[in-house]
C-alpha positions in Angstrom: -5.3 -10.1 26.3 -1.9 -9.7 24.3 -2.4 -6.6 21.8 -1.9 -7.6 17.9 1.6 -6.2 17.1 1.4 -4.9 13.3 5.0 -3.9 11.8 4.5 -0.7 9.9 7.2 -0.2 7.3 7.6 3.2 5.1 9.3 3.9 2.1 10.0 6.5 0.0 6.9 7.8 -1.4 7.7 11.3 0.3 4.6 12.8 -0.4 2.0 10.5 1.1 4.0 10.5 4.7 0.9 12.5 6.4 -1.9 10.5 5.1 0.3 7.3 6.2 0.6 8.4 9.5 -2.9 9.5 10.1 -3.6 5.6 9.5 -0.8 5.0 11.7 -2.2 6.9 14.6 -5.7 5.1 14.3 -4.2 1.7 14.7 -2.6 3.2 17.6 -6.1 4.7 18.4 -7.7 1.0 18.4 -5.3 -0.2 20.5 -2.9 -1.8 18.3 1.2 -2.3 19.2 2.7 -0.7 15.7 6.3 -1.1 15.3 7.6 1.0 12.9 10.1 0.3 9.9 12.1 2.6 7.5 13.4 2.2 4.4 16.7 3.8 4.1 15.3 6.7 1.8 12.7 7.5 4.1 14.8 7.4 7.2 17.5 9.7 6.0 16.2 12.0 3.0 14.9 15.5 4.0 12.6 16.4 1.5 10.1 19.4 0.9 7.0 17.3 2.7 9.1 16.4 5.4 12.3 16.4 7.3 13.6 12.8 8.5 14.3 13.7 11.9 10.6 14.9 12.3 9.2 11.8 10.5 11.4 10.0 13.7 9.8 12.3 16.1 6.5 11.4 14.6 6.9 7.9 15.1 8.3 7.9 18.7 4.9 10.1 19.4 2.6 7.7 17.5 4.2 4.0 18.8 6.7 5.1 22.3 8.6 3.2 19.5 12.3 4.4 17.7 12.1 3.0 13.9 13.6 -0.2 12.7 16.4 1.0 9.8 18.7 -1.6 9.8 19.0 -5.0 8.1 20.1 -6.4 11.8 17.7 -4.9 13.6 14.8 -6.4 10.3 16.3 -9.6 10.3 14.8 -10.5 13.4 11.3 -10.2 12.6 10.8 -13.8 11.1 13.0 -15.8 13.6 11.6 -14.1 16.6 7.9 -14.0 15.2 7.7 -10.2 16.4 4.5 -9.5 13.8 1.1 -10.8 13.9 0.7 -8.8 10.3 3.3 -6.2 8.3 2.1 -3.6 6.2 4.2 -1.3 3.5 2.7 1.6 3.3 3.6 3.5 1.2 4.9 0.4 -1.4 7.1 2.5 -3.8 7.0 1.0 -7.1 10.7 0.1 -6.7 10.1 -1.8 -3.4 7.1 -3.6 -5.0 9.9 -5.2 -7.7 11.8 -6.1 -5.3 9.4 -7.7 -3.3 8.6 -9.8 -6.4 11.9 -11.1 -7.0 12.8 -11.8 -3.6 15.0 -8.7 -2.9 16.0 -7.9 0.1 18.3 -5.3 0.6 17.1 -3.0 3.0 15.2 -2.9 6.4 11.4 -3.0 4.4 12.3 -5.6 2.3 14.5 -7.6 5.1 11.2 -7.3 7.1 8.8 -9.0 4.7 11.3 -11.7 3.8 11.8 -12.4 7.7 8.1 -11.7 8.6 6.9 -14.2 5.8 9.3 -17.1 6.5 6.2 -17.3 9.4 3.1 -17.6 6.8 1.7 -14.4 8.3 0.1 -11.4 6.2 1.7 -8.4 4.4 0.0 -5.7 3.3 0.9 -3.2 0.8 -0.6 -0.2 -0.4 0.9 0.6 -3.7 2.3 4.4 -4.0 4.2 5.3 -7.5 4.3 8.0 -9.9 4.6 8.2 -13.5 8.0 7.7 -13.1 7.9 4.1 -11.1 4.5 3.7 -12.8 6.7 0.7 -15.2 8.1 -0.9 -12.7 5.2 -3.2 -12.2 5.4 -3.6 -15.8 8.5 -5.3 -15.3 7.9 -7.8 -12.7 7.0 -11.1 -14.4 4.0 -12.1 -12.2 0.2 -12.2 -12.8 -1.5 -9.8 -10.3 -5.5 -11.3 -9.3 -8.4 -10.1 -7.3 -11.6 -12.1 -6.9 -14.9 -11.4 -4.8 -16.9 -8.7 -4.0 -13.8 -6.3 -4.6 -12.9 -7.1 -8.5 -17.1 -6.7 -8.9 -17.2 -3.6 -7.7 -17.2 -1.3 -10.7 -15.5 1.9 -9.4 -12.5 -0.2 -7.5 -12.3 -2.3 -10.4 -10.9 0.5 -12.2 -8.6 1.4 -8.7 -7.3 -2.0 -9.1 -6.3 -1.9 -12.8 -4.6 1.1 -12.3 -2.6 -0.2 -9.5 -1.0 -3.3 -11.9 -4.0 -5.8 -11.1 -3.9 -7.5 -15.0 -6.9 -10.3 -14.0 -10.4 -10.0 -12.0 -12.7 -12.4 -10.8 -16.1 -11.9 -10.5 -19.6 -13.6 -10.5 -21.3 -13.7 -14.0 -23.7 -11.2 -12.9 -21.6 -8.7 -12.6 -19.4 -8.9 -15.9 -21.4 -6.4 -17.7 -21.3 -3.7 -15.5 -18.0 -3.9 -14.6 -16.9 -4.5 -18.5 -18.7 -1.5 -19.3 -17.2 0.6 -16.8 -13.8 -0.6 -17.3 -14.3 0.3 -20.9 -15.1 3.7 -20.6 -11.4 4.9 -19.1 -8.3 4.4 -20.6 -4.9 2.6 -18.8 -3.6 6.1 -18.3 -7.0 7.2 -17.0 -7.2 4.0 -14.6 -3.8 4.8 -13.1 -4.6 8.4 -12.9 -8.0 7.2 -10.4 -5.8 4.8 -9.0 -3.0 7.6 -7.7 -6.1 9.9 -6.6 -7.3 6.8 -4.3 -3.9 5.6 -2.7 -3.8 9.5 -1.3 -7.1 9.7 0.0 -6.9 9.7 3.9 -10.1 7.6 3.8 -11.7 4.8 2.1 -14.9 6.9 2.0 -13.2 9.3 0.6 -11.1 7.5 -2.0 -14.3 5.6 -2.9 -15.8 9.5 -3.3 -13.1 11.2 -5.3 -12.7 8.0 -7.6 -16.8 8.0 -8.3 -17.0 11.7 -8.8 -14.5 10.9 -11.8 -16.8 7.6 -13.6 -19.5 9.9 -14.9 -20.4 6.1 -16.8 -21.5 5.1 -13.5 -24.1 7.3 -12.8 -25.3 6.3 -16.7 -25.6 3.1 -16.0 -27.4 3.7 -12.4 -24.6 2.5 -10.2 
């Protein structure tokens, strides 16, 4: 059976390289083919979390794979249907704008323009600081989640912080998630949301964002 290929792409949100490629190595793990992608930050800045020739070591370990870091060696991607799925991980908030306006000037972005032109999924897992924190601000688009996610109370908060401006929900669960979504401020939600998006885990991102709603332990959730 022919293994799902999933393009991994990384930017430069420097200090979330390890917890990235821990995920990376369990995709590996369940027998995934990862190709890996670079931005051009991430494939050429040496930085105090890590040096770019080891993050290329690292992903010659994880995938047998050199990088892509090139808009010819990207552009491929769509024509070729190399990708069953592409995920950005970490999305800095500068990618993420350009993403939304249909940028593509580097290998990432090159990637999920080529890689979409086949209607197949991109994931992204936002990374940004205070700093990139507005660019999401300025990207004229409305951001939605609906389901069991948006009714969730803690990740409701998760997904406000990361930009999400509208969530749909059954009526049931309104109140709760109101109530908890009341109790934080913007600043508060973003500051959750950061704390998740480095967690190495869902379990644990779900922990260290509940530890932080006291309001959800007052209202027995």
């Amino acid at each position: 059976m022919k293994k799902t290929t999933v393009g991994f792409a990384m930017t430069g949100s420097f200090c979330t390289f390890d917890a990235v490629l821990a995920q990376m190595r369990e995709l590996v793990r369940r027998d995934y083919d990862v190709i890996p992608i670079l931005s051009y930050n991430a494939a050429q800045l040496d930085t105090r979390f890590m040096e770019a020739a080891q993050l290329h070591r690292e992903l010659k370990s994880i995938t047998g794979r050199d990088p892509i870091q090139t808009l010819q060696q990207a552009e491929p991607i769509g024509p070729k249907k190399l990708l069953d799925a592409l995920v950005i991980a970490p999305c800095t908030g500068n990618t993420l704008a350009k993403l939304a306006h249909s940028i593509a000037d580097g290998p990432v972005t090159m990637a999920a323009k080529s890689h979409l032109r086949n209607g197949r999924p991109v994931i992204v897992a936002v990374s940004t600081n205070d700093a990139l924190a507005g660019a999401a601000d300025s990207v004229p688009r409305s951001v939605g989640v609906c389901g069991e996610a948006a009714a969730d109370p803690a990740l409701a908060v998760v997904l406000t912080g990361i930009g999400v401006n509208t969530l749909s929900m059954t009526p049931r669960a309104l109140a709760t998630v109101g109530a908890v979504l009341a109790s934080v401020t913007l600043a508060e939600a973003q500051e959750l949301a950061g704390i998740a998006l480095v967690a190495r885990t869902a379990a644990e991102a779900r922990t260290q964002v509940r530890s932080r709603l006291p309001v959800l332990e007052q209202l027995g959730l």
